[in-house]
C-alpha positions as CSV (number, residue, x, y, z in Angstrom):
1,X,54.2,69.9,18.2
2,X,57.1,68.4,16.6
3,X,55.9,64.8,16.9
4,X,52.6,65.9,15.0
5,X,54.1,67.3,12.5
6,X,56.1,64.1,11.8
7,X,53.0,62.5,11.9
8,X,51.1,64.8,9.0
9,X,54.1,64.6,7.1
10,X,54.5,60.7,7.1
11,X,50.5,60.2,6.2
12,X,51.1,63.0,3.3
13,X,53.4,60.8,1.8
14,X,51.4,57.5,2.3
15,X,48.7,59.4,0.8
16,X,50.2,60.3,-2.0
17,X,52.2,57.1,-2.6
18,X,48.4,55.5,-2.7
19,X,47.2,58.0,-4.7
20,X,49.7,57.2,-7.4
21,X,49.8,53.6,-7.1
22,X,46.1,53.7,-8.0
23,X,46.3,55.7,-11.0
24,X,49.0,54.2,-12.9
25,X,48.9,54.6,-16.7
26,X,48.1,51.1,-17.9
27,X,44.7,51.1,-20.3
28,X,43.1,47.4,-21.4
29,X,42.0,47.9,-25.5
30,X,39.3,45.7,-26.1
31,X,36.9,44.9,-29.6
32,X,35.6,42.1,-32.0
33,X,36.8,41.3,-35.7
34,X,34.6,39.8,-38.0
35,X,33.6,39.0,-41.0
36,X,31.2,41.4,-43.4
37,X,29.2,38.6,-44.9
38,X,27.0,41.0,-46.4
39,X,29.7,43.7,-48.0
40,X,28.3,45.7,-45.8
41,X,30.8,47.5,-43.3
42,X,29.1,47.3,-40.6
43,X,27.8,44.1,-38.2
44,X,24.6,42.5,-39.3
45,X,22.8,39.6,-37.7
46,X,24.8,37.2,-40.4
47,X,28.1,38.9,-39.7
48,X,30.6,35.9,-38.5
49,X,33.2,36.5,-35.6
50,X,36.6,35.4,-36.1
51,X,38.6,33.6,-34.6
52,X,41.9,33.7,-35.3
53,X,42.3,37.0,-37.1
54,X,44.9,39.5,-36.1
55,X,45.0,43.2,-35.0
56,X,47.5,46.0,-34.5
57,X,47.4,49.0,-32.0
58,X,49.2,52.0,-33.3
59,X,50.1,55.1,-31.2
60,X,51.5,58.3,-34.0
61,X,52.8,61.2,-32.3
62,X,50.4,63.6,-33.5
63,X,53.2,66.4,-34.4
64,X,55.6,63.9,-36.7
65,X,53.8,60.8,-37.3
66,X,56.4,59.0,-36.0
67,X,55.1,55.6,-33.8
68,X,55.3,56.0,-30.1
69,X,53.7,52.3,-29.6
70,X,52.5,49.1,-30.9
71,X,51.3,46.1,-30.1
72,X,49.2,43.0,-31.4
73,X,46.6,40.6,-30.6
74,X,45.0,37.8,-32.2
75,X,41.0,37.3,-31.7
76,X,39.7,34.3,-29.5
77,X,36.8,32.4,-30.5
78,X,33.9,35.2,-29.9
79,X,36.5,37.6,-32.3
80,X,37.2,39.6,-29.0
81,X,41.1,40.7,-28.5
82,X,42.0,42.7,-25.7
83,X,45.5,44.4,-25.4
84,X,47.1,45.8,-22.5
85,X,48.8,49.2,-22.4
86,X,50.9,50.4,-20.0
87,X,51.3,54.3,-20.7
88,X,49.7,57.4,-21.6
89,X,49.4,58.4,-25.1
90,X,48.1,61.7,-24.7
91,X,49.4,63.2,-27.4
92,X,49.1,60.8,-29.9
93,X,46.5,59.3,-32.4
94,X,45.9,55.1,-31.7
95,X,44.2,53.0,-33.5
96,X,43.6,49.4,-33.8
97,X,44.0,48.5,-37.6
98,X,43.3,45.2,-39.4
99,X,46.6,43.2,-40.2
100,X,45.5,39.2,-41.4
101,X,42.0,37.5,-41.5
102,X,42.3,33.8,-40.6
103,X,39.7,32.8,-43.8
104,X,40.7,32.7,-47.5
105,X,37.3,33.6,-48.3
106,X,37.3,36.8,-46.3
107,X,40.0,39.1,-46.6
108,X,39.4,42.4,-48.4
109,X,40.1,45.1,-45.7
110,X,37.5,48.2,-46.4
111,X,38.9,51.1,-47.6
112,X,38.5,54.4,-49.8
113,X,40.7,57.1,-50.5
114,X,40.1,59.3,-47.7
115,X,40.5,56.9,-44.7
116,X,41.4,53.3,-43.8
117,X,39.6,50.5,-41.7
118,X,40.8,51.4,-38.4
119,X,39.1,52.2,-34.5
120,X,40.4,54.9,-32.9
121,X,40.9,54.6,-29.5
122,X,42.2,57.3,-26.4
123,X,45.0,56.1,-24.0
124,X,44.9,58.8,-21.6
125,X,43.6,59.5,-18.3
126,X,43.2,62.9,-19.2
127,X,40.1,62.1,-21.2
128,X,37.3,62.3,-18.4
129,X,37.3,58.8,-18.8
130,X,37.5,56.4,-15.6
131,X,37.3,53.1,-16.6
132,X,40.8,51.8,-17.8
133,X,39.4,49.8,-20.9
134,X,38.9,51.3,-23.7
135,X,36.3,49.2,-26.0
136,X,36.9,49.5,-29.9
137,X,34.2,50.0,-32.2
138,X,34.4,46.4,-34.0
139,X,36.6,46.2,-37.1
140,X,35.6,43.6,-40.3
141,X,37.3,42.0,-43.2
142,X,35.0,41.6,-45.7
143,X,34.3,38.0,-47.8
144,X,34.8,37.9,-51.5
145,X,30.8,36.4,-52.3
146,X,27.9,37.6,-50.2
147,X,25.8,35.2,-48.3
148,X,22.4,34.8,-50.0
149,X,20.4,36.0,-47.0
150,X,22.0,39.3,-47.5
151,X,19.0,41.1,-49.4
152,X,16.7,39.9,-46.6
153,X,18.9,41.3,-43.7
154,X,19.5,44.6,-45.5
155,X,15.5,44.8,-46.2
156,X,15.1,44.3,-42.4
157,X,17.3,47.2,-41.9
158,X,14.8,49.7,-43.6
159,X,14.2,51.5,-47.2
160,X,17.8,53.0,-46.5
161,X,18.7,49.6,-47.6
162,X,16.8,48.4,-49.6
């Protein structure tokens, strides 16, 4: 009886040693930079990826504001980034926030008075969520002169932009 017990005890603890060696806290943040050719704020079929161009993740306690972590990336050739996060930032507000464009031509960062250009993302596994990356919605500097093929792509898009 003794020797079984042994037994349970010693594949209890495998078990859980497993358990937590596949669930470690490290999240992959992902997205694209590019460049609003239309002043837009959002991609269009004329939007230009960037290479080059650099990002910052942000974790803020949500209580004090205080940052917990950051990071930074700069964009390969397709403007993709990805940052790797080892953690869990439950309890905090991250976001990946524009910090240099790699074109003179294009580097007004969107903004207005009530927020800034910036993709929230959540670092927790306490989300629902499985997957360990964590895609950002796409974040764009925006160039000084419009392309000229802007009024066509925005007529495309419907009367909305007309």
């Amino acid at each position: 009886m003794e020797k079984s017990q042994i037994i349970i005890l010693i594949a209890s603890v495998l078990c859980l040693l497993s358990f937590a060696e596949c669930h470690d806290d490290r999240f992959f943040v992902e997205g694209q930079v590019y460049c609003d050719t239309c002043r837009t704020e959002f991609v269009t079929r004329v939007s230009e990826f960037l290479e080059g161009a650099k990002v910052r993740l942000e974790c803020r306690n949500r209580t004090f504001g205080a940052i917990s972590y950051a990071a930074e990336a700069v964009t390969d050739k397709d403007g993709r980034y990805s940052l790797a996060v080892d953690g869990d930032y439950e309890d905090d507000i991250c976001e990946v926030l524009l910090v240099k464009s790699p074109r003179e031509d294009c580097l007004e960062v969107p903004s207005d008075a009530f927020t800034r250009q910036a993709a929230k993302v959540s670092l927790t596994s306490n989300n629902g969520i499985v997957d360990p990356i964590r895609t950002a919605n796409p974040l764009g500097f925006i160039i000084r002169e419009t392309l000229p093929e802007c009024p066509e792509v925005l007529k495309e898009l419907g009367p909305l932009y007309d």
